[in-house]
N, C-alpha and C positions, 0 to 999 in steps of 0.2 A: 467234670474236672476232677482230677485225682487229688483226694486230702495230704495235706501233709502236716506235720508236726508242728504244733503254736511257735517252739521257736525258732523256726525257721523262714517264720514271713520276719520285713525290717519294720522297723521302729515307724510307727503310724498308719500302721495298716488296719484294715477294718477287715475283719474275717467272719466266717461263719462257724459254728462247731456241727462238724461232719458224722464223725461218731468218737468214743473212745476207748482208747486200749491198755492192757496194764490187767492186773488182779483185781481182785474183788473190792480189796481197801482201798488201793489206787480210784477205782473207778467210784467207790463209796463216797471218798472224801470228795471228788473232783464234783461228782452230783449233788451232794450238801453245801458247796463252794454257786452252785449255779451252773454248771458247765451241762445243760443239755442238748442237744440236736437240735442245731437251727439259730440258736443263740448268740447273737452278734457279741464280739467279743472288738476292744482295740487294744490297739499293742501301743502303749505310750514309750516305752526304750527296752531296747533288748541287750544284748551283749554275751559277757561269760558269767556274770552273775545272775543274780534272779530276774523276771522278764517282771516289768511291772506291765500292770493291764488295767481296762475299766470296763468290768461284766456287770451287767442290770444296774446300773449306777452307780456301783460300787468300786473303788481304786484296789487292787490288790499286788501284794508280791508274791510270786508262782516261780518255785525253787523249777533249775531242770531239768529234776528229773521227773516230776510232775507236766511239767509243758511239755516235755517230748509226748506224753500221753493223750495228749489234746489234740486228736487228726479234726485240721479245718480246711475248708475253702477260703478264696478270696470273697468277701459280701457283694453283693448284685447292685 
């Protein structure tokens, strides 16, 4: 299946991270965040603001221009 951009799944979805795109720092910070290949990711609300999310246990807010950098699948 083709990745697409974290915010572009809706609110409650369970996805996978695929790979990611962006610069160095972009991809830096997104890997110190927990964001690696394979890593189930949920999407608790999305919108025009920040997407909140819950990666490795953790709750976070993921400005977007950071999420668009986040190519994932739908989880299995």
């Amino acid at each position: 299946m083709t990745p697409y951009p974290l915010n572009h799944f809706p609110s409650g979805s369970k996805v996978a991270v695929a790979n990611l795109a962006g610069g160095r720092g972009a991809r830096s910070r997104l890997y110190a965040l927990g964001f690696t290949p394979g890593t189930e990711v949920l999407i608790i609300s999305g919108g025009a603001g920040p997407l909140r999310i819950k990666i490795r246990g953790s709750d976070l807010s993921l400005g977007q221009g950071l999420a668009e950098k986040v190519l994932a699948t739908p989880a299995e």
